[in-house]
C-alpha positions in Angstrom: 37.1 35.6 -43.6 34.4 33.1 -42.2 32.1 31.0 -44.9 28.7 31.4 -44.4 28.9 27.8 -42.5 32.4 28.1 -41.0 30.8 30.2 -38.1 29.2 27.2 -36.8 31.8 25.6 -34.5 32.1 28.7 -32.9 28.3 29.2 -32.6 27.7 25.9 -31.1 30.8 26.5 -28.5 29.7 30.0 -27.2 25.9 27.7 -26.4 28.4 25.5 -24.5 30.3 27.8 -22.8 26.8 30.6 -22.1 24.8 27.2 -20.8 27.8 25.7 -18.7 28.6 29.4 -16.8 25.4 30.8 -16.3 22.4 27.5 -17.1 19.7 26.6 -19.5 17.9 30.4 -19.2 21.0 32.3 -19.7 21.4 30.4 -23.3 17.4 30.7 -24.1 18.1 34.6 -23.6 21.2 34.3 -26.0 19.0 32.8 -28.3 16.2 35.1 -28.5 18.1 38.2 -27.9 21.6 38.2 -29.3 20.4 35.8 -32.3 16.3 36.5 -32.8 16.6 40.3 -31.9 19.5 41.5 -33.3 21.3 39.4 -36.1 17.5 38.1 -37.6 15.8 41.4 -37.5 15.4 40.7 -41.2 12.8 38.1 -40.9 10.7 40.1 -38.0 10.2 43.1 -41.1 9.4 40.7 -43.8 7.0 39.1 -41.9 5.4 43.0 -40.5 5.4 43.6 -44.1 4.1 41.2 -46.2 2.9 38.3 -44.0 3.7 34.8 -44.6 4.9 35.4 -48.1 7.7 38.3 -46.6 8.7 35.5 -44.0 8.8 32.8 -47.4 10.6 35.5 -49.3 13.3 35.5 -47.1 14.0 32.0 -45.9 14.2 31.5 -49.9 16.7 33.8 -50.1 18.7 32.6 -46.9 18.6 28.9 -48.5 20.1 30.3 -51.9 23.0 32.3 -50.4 23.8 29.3 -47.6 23.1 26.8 -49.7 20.3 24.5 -48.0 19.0 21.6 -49.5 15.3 22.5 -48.2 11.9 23.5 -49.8 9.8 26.3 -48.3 5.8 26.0 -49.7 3.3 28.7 -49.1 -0.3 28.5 -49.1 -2.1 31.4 -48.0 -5.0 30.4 -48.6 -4.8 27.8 -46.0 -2.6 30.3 -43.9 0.4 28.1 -44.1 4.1 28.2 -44.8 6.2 25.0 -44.0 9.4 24.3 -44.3 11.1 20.3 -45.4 14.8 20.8 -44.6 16.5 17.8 -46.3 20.2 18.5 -45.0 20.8 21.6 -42.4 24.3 22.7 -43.4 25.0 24.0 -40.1 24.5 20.9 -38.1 25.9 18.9 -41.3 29.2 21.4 -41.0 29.1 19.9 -37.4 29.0 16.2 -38.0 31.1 16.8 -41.1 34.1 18.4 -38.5 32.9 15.9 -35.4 32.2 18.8 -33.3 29.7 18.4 -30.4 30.5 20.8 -27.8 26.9 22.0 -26.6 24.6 19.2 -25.5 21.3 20.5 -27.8 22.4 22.2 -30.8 19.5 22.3 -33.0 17.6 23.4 -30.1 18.6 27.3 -30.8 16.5 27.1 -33.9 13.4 27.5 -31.8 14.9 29.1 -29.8 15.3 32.5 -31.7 12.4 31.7 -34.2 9.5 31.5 -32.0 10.1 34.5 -29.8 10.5 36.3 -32.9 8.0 35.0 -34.9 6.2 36.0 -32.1 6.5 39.4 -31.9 5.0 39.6 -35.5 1.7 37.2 -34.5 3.3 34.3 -36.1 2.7 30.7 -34.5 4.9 28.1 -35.1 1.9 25.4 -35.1 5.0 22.3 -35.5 7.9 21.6 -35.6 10.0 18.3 -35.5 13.9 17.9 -35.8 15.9 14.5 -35.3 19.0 15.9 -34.3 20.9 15.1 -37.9 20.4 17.2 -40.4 16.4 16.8 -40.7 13.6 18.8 -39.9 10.2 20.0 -40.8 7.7 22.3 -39.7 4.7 25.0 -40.1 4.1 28.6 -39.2 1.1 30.7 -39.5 -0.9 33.7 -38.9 -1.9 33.4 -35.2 -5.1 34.6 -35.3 -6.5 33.6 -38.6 -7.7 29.6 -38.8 -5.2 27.4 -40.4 -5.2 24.3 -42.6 -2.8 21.6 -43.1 -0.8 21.2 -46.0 0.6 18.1 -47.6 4.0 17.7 -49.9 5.6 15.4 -52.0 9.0 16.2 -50.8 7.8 15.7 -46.8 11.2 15.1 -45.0 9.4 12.0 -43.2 9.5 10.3 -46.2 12.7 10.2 -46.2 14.8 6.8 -44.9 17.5 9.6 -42.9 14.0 10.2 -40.6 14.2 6.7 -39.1 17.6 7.8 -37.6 18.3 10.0 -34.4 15.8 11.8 -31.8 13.1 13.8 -32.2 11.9 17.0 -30.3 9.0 18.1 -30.8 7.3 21.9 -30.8 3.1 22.3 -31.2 2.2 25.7 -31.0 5.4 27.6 -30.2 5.2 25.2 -27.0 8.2 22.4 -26.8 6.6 19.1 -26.1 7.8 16.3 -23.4 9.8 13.4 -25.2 7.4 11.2 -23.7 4.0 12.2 -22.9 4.1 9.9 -19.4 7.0 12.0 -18.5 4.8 15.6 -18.5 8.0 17.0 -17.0 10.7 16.1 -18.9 11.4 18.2 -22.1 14.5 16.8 -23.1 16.9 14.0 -23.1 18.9 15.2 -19.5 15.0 15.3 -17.8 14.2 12.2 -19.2 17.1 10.0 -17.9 16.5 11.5 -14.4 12.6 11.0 -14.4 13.4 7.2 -15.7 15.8 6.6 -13.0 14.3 8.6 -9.9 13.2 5.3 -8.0 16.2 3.1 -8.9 18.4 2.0 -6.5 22.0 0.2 -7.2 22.4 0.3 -10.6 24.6 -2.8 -12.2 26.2 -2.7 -15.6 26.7 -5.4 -17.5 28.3 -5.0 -20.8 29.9 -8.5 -22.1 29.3 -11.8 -21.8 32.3 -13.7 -21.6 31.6 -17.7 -21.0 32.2 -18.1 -17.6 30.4 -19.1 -14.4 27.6 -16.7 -13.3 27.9 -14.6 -10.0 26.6 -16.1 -6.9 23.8 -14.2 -5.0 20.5 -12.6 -6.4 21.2 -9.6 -7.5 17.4 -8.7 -6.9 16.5 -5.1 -6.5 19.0 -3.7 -8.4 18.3 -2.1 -11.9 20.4 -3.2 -14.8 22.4 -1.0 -17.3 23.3 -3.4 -20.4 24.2 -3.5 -23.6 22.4 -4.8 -26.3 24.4 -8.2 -27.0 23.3 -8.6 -23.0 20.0 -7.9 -23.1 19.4 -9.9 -26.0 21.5 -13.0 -25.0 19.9 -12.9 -21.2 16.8 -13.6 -20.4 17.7 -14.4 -16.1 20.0 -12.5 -14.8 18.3 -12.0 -11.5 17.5 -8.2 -12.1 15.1 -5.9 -13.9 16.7 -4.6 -17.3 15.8 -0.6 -16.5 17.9 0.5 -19.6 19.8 -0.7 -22.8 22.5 0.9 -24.4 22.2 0.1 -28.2 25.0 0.2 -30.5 26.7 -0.4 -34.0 26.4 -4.7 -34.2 23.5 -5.0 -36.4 22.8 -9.0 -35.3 22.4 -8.0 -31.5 20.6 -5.0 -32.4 18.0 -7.7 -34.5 17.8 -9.8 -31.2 17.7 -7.5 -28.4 15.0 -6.2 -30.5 12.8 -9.6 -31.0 13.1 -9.4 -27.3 11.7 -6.1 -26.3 9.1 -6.7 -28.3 8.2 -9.7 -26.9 8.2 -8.2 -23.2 4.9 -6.4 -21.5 5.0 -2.9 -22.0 5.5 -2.4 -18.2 8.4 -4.2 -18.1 10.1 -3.0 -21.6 13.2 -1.1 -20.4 14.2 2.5 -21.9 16.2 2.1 -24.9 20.1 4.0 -25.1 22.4 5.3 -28.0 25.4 7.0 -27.4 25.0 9.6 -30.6 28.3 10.9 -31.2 28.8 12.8 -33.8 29.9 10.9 -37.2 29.5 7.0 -35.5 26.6 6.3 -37.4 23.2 5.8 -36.8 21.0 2.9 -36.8 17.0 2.3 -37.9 15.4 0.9 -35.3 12.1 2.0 -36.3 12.8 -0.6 -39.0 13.2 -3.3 -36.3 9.9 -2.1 -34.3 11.7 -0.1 -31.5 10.7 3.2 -30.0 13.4 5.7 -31.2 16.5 5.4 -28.5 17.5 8.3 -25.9 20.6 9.6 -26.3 23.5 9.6 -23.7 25.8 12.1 -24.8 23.8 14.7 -23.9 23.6 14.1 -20.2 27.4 13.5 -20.1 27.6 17.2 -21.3 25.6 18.7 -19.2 27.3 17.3 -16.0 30.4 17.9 -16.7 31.8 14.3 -17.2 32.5 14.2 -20.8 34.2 16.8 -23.7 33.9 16.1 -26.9 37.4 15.9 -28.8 37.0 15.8 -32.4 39.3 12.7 -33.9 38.9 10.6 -30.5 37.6 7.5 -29.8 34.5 7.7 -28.0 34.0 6.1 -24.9 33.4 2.4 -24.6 30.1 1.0 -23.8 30.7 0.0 -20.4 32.4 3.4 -19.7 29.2 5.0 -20.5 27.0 3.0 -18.6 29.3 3.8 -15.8 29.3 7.1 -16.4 25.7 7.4 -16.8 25.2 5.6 -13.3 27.5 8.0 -11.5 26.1 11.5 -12.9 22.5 10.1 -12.1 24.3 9.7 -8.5 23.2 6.1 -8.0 25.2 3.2 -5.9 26.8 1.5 -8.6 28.0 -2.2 -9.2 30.0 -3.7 -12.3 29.6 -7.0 -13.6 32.0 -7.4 -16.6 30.2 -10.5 -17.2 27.1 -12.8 -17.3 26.2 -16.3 -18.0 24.5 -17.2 -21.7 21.2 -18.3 -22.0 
């Protein structure tokens, strides 16, 4: 018999497996159909019943019997019910096991809660999650006014907010990742919007001490790494992207430096984000949260996940991510210090 977390592997795989055979609507109709309109009836007649307090009623339940370290607060008389989840114990079963099948697993939350929610004339007014563990958001009464409601356990208090990527919902409506990017919805969009008028890509992912390459290497756009982008300042190229990793010293200095560059020229900011390497504040150091790769890699086909592995090296997924975005592609193992 299957805990009431156990499932979760098996959950996230079938999103794999429905999203690789049949694409990104197939899965959205798993989630609102097989998930929202069958196995979650329970919340759509709680919330028919009794309102926001059915729909608090229950959630409270579901976190006592699986075990959620979240707080749901009502106020009605603001027409609000928000939730702080602290640590989601089915993407915590995930990390916990390194499994990262699907490309966007926390993205089936929405997914089944705002078509049913709904059905009911209940808005999900926000939502955030960071892709670890962590989210918060508010739901109310679509056609009554609504107020906003402020708690002392808010999850963006908390240091584990820093960490990971956020997607965002405001009014049952996913938002873009970045609002110059109107388009692009999540990570996958992103990278391609970003890159759409490159042209050779080069990575460079060490330095070892050796003469520099002869030639300019002048239009082309540059994939580094952080120790790179930190230690070079002329490397005859525009830095378009940099992949940031584990070494907190380069991550310190690659960080002095993008904020010392015009905004224009700032390049977009990388992290692997496998599950259980480890994540980084970079908020701390005054960087914009970092995109992540692995999703991408899913979603063409160029990477599995196998739990226990080493993951990739840096240079292999710059490569990687050079190929799927089907760019000309040049490696320089190395570049001349500053």
């Amino acid at each position: 018999m299957l805990g009431c977390h156990e499932f979760c592997g098996y959950y996230e795989w079938t999103f794999h497996y429905v999203r690789r055979q049949w694409g990104l609507q197939a899965v959205a109709r798993l989630w609102a159909e097989a998930i929202g309109r069958d196995s979650q009836r329970h919340y759509a007649d709680a919330g028919r019943e009794s309102g926001l307090r059915g729909l608090y009623r229950t959630w409270v339940k579901t976190g006592e019997d699986e075990v959620c370290d979240w707080t749901f607060t009502l106020d009605e008389g603001r027409n609000i019910l928000r939730w702080d989840m602290r640590q989601c114990p089915s993407k915590g079963f995930l990390i916990k096991h390194d499994l990262n099948a699907d490309e966007d697993y926390c993205d089936h939350c929405m997914g089944w809660m705002v078509p049913l929610l709904n059905e009911i004339g209940v808005e999900v007014r926000e939502h955030e999650h960071n892709h670890l563990g962590q989210c918060w958001g508010t739901m109310k009464m679509r056609d009554l006014p609504s107020g906003d409601l402020s708690v002392p356990h808010d999850i963006r208090l908390d240091e584990r907010w820093r960490q990971g990527y956020l997607d965002r919902w405001e009014h049952d409506v996913r938002l873009p990742m970045f609002p110059e990017f109107a388009g692009a919805l999540d990570s996958c969009e992103l990278l391609e919007r970003w890159f759409a008028d490159a042209g050779e890509l080069r990575v460079i992912a060490r330095l070892p001490d050796r003469a520099r390459p002869s030639g300019s290497c002048g239009a082309h756009g540059g994939l580094m790494t952080a120790q790179v982008f930190a230690a070079c300042s002329d490397l005859g190229l525009t830095p378009l992207a940099v992949l940031l990793g584990g070494d907190p010293a380069a991550l310190k200095d690659a960080a002095a430096r993008y904020r010392e560059m015009p905004l224009r020229q700032r390049p977009l900011l990388l992290y692997p984000y496998f599950p259980r390497s480890g994540m980084f504040d970079g908020i701390g150091h005054g960087l914009p949260r970092p995109v992540p790769l692995l999703p991408m890699l899913i979603r063409r086909g160029c990477y599995e996940h196998r739990p226990g592995e080493c993951p990739p090296s840096d240079e292999d997924l710059l490569i990687a991510l050079a190929r799927v975005l089907g760019k000309p592609l040049a490696v320089d193992s190395g570049a001349v210090r500053d």
